[in-house]
MINUGU-481612 format. One record per residue (C-alpha): x, y, z; residue in three letters; residue number from 0. Coordinates in steps of 0.25 Angstrom, whole numbers, plus 5000, padded with zeros to 4 digits. Each point is the difference from the previous one (the first is absolute). Layout:
BEGIN
NODE    c1    c2    c3  resn  resi
NODE     X     Y     Z   ala   NUM
...
This chain:
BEGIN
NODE    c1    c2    c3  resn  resi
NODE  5314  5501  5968   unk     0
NODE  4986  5007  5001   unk     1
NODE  4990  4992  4991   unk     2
NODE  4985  5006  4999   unk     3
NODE  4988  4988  5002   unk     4
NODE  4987  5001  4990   unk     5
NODE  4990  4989  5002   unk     6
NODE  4993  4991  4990   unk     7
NODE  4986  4991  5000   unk     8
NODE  5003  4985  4999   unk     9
NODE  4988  4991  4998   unk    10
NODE  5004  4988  5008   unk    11
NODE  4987  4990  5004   unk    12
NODE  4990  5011  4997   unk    13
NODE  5007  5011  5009   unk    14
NODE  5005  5011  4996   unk    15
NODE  5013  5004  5007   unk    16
NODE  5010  5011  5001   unk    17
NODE  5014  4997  4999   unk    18
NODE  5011  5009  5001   unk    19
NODE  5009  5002  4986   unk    20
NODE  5014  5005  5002   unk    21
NODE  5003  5011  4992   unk    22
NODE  5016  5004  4998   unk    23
NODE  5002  5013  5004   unk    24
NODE  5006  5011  4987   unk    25
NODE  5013  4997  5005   unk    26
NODE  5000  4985  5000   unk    27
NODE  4993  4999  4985   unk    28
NODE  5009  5008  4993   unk    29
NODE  5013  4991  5008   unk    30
NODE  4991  4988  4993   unk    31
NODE  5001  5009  4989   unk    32
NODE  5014  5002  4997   unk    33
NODE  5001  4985  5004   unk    34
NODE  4992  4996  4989   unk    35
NODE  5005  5009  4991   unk    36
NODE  5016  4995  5004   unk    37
NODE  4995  4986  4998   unk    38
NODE  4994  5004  4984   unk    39
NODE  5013  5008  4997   unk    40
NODE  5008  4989  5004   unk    41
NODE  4990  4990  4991   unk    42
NODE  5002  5009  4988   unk    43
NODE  5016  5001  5000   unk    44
NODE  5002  4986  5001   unk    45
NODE  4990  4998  4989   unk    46
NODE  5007  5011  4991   unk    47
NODE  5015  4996  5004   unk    48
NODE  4995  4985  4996   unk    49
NODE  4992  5004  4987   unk    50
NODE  5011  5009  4995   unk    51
NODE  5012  4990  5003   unk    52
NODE  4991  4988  4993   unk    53
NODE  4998  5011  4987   unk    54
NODE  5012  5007  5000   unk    55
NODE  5011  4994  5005   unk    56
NODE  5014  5004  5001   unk    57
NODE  5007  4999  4986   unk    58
NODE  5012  5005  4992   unk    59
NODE  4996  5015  4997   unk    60
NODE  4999  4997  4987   unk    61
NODE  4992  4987  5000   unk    62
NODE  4989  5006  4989   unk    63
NODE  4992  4984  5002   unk    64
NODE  5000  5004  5014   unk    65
NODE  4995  5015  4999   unk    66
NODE  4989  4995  4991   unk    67
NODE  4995  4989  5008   unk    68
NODE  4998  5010  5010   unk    69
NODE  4993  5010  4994   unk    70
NODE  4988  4991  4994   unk    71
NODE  5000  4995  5014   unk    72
NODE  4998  5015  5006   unk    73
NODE  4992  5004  4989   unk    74
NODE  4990  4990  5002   unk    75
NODE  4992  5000  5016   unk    76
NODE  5009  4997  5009   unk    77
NODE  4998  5004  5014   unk    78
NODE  5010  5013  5001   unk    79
NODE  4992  5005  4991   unk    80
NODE  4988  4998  5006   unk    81
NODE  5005  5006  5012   unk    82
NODE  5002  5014  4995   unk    83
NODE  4992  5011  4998   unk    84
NODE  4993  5007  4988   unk    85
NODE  5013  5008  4998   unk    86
NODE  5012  4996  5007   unk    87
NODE  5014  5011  5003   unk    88
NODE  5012  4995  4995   unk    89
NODE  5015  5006  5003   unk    90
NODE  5014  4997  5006   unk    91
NODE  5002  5003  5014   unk    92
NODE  5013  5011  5000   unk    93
NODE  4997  5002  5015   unk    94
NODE  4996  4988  5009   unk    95
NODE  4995  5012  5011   unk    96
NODE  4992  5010  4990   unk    97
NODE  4984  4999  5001   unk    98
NODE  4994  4993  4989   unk    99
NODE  4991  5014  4998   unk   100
NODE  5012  5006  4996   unk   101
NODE  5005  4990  4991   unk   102
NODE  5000  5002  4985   unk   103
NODE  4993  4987  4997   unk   104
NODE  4993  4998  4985   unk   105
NODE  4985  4994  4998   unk   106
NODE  4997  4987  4994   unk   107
NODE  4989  4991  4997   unk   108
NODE  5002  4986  5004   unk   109
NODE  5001  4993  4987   unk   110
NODE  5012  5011  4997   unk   111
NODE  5009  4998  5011   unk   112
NODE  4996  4984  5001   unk   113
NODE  5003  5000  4984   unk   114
NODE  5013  5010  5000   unk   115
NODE  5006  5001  5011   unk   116
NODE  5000  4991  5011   unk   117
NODE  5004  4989  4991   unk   118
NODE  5013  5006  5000   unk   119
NODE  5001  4996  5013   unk   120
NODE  5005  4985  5004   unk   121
NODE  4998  4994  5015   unk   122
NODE  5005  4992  5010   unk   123
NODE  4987  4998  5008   unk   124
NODE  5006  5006  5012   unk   125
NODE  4995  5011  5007   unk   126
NODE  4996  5009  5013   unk   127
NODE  4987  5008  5004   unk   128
NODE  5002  5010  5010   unk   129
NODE  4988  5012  5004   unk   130
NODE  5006  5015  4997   unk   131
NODE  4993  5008  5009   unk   132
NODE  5001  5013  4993   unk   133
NODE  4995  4994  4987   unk   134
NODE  4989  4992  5008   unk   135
NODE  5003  4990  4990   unk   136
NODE  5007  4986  5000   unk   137
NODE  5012  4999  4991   unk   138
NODE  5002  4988  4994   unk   139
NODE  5014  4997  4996   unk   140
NODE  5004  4990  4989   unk   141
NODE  5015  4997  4997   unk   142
NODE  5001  5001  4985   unk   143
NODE  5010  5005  4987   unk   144
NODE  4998  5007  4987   unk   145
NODE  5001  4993  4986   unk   146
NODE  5009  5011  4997   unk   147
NODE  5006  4993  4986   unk   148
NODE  4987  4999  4992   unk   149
NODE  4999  5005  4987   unk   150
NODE  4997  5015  5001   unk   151
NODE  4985  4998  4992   unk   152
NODE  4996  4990  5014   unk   153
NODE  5001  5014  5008   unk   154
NODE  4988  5008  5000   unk   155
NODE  5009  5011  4996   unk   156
NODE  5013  5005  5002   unk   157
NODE  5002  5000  5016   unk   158
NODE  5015  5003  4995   unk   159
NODE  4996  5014  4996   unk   160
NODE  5001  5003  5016   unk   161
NODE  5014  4993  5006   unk   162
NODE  4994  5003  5014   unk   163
NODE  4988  4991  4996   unk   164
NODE  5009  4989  4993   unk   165
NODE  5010  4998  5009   unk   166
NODE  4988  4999  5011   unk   167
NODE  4993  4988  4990   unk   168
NODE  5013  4993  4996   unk   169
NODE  5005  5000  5014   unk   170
NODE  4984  4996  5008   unk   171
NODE  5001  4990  5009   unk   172
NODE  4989  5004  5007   unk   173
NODE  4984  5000  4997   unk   174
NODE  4992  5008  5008   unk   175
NODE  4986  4998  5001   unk   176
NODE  4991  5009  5009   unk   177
NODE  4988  4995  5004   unk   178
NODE  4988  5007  5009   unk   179
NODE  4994  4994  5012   unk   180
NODE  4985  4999  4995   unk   181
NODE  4999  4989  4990   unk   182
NODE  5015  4998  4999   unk   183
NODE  5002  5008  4986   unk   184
NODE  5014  5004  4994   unk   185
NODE  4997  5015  4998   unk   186
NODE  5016  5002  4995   unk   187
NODE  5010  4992  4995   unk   188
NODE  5015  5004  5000   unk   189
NODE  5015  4995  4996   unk   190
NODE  5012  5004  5007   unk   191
NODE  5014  4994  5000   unk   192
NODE  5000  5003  5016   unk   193
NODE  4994  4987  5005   unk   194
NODE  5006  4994  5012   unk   195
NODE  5003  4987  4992   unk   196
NODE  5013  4998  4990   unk   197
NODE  4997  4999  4986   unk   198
NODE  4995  4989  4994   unk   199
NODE  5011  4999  4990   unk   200
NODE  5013  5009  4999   unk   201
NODE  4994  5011  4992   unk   202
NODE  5007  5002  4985   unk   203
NODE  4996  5014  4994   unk   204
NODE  4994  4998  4987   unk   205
NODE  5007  5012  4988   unk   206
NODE  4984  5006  4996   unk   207
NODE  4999  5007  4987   unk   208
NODE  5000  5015  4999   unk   209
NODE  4988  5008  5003   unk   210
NODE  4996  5007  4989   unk   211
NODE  4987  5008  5006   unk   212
NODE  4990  4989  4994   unk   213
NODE  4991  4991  5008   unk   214
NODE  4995  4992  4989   unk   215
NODE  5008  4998  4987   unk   216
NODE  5004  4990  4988   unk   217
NODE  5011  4990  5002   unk   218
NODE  5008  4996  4986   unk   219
NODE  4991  4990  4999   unk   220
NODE  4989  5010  4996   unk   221
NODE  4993  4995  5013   unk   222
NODE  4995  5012  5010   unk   223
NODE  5004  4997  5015   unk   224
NODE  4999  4998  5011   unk   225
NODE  4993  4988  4995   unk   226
NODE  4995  4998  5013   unk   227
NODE  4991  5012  5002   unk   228
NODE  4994  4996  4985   unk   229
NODE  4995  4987  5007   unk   230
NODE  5008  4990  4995   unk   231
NODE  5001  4987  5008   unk   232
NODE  4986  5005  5008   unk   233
NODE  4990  5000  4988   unk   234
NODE  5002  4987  4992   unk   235
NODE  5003  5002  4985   unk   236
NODE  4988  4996  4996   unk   237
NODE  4991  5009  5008   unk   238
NODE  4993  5007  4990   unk   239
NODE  5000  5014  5008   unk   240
NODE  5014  5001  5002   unk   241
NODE  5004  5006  4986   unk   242
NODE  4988  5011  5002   unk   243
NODE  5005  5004  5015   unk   244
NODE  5014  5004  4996   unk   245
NODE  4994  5007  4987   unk   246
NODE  4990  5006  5009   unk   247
NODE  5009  5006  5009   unk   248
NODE  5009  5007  4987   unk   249
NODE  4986  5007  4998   unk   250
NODE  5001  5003  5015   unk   251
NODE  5013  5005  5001   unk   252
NODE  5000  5009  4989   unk   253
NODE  4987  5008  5007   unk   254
NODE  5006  4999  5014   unk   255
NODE  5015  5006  4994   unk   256
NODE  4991  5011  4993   unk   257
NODE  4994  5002  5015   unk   258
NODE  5013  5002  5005   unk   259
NODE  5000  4986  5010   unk   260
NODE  5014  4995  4996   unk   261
NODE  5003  5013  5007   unk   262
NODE  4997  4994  5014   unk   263
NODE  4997  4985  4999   unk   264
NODE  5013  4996  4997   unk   265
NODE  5010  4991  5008   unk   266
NODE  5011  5012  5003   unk   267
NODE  4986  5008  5008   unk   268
NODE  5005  5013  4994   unk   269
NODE  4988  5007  5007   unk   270
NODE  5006  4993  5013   unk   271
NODE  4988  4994  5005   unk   272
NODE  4999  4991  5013   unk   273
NODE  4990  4992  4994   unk   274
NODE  5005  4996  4987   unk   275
NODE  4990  4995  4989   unk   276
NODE  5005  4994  4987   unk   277
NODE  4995  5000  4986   unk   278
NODE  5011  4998  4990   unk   279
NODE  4998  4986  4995   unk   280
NODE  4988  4992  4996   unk   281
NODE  5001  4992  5013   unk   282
NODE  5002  5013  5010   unk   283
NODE  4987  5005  4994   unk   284
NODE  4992  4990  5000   unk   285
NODE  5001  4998  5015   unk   286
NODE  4994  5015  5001   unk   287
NODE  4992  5004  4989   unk   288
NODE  4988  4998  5006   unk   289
NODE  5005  5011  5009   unk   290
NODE  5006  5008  4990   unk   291
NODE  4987  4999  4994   unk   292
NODE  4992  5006  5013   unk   293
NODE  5011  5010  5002   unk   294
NODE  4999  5006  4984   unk   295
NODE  4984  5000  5004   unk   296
NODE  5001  5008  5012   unk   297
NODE  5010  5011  4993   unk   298
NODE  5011  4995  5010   unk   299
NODE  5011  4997  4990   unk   300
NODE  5010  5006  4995   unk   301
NODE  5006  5009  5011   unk   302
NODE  5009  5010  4996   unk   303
NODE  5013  5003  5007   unk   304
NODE  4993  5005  5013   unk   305
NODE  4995  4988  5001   unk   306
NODE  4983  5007  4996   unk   307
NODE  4992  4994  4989   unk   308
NODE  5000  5007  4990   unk   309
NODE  4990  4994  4989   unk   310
NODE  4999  4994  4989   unk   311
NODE  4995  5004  4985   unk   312
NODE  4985  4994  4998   unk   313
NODE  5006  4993  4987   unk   314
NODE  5011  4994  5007   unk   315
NODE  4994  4998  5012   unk   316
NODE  4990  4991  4992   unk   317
NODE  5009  4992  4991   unk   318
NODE  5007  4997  5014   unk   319
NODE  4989  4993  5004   unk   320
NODE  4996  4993  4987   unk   321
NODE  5013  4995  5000   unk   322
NODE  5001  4997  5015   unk   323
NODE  4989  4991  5000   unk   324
NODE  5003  4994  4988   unk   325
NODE  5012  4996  5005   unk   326
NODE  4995  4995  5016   unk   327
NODE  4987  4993  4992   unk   328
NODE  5011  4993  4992   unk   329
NODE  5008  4995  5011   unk   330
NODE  4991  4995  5008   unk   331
NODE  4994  4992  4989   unk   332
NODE  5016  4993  5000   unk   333
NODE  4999  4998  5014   unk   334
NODE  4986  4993  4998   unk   335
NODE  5006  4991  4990   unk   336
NODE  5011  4996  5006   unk   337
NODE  4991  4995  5013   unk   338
NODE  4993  4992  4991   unk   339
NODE  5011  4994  4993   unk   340
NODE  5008  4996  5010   unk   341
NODE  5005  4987  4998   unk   342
């Protein structure tokens, strides 16, 4: 293999003399490359497959001790979460042979899909990294299953409104991770029930309440639900914030229904968009607010139904962000807290 020769000065007994320093030619460095990038890949998986079997283990579906164990575990910093992105792409896998790019996948923050979803995941620690060369990216797979016999308040809202999407969750046992070369990041995250490996237990179809259209609404307890997205289990009971973030975000949604976003930011994607972004619970928004915020500055939102901006009135416009920063300010105030009260 063809390798080019510079020269450095050393300093040996006063002399200075010129040695030749082999250099890798382009094509040996970026073999060194892929090498090194194999080696981190490999590093991570066997870290995530470990973590997430110590954290959430394989339990009866139903095991609420177990689901909540969990979730403080992944809520908190472990290292799955510190492997993702700012915004990560979330989705099942219908076709194991269709590019990502045209994949309807939906956007989330870490804290949201570390707090909501992937605790509704169990595993085994078992896993396998192969390089998909037409995604450029290492996919990462992790034998797992679904906690499909929760109470319906521990999902983050009705995946049972799409029986396509439930029977794709209640039959996962697969966990897909897709990681990119450079810095060996998960860029996407899927579920599938097409995984090479058998089940990890006999899958028993849960009977899911009716969908009534509502993502969010009042159990005969008075409680609203899902309890999950109002941070319950994530911010302790005593955290003074957590009151004023869920009735921060009333205010929020009332302004955003009158601006016509539950018209496209909604779990069933009626506008269907391949990059879904959700903003129907307290939880949902406050991993995108700071977003929506920008986006209502720059007159990006809402769309109408050709997809164009069409504008906001000024009043509107202004009580949306009043009432958006109100509501970010608030919950990063319970996210400080909590870092500071931990016991």
């Amino acid at each position: 293999m063809a390798q080019s020769r510079n020269f450095r000065a050393l300093a040996i007994g006063g002399a200075a003399l010129l040695c030749p320093v082999v250099m890798p030619s382009p094509a040996l460095a970026q073999a060194q490359a892929t090498v090194e990038s194999r080696q981190k890949v490999d590093q991570l998986a066997a870290d995530l497959a470990a973590e997430l079997a110590r954290l959430c283990p394989v339990a009866k579906p139903d095991d609420q001790a177990a689901f909540d164990a969990c979730r403080r575990a992944l809520f908190n910093d472990p290292q799955v979460k510190r492997a993702l992105p700012p915004y990560l792409l979330w989705g099942r896998q219908r076709d194991p042979n269709a590019r990502i790019k045209d994949t309807t996948l939906t956007r989330f923050a870490p804290d949201v899909w570390t707090g909501l979803y992937l605790p509704l995941f169990m595993f085994n620690g078992k896993y396998t990294v192969e390089f998909v060369d037409r995604e450029r990216l290492y996919l990462v797979r992790l034998e797992a299953a679904f906690r499909n016999r929760l109470q319906p308040g521990e999902f983050p809202y009705p995946f049972w409104h799409d029986t396509e999407k439930w029977t794709f969750y209640e039959n996962a046992n697969s966990l897909l991770l897709w990681v990119e070369p450079a810095g060996a990041r998960i860029r996407v995250a899927q579920y599938t029930p097409n995984g090479a490996n058998a089940p990890l237990f006999k899958p028993d179809p849960a009977t899911t309440p009716a969908f009534d259209g509502k993502w969010m609404w009042t159990d005969a307890n008075g409680k609203l639900q899902p309890q999950v997205t109002l941070f319950d289990g994530l911010f302790s009971d005593d955290n003074p914030y957590k009151p004023k973030v869920d009735e921060a975000y009333k205010k929020l949604a009332l302004k955003m229904r009158e601006g016509e976003c539950d018209t496209c930011h909604v779990p069933d994607n009626p506008h269907p968009m391949k990059r879904l972004v959700l903003l129907q619970t307290p939880a949902h928004a406050a991993g995108e607010i700071k977003r929506v915020l920008k986006a209502i500055r720059e007159g990006k939102m809402p769309l109408d139904e050709f997809g164009v901006e069409k504008g906001l009135n000024e009043n509107l416009k202004k009580a949306l962000l009043e009432n958006g920063a109100a509501f970010d300010s608030l919950v990063d105030a319970a996210k400080g807290w909590e870092s500071t009260h931990k016991q």
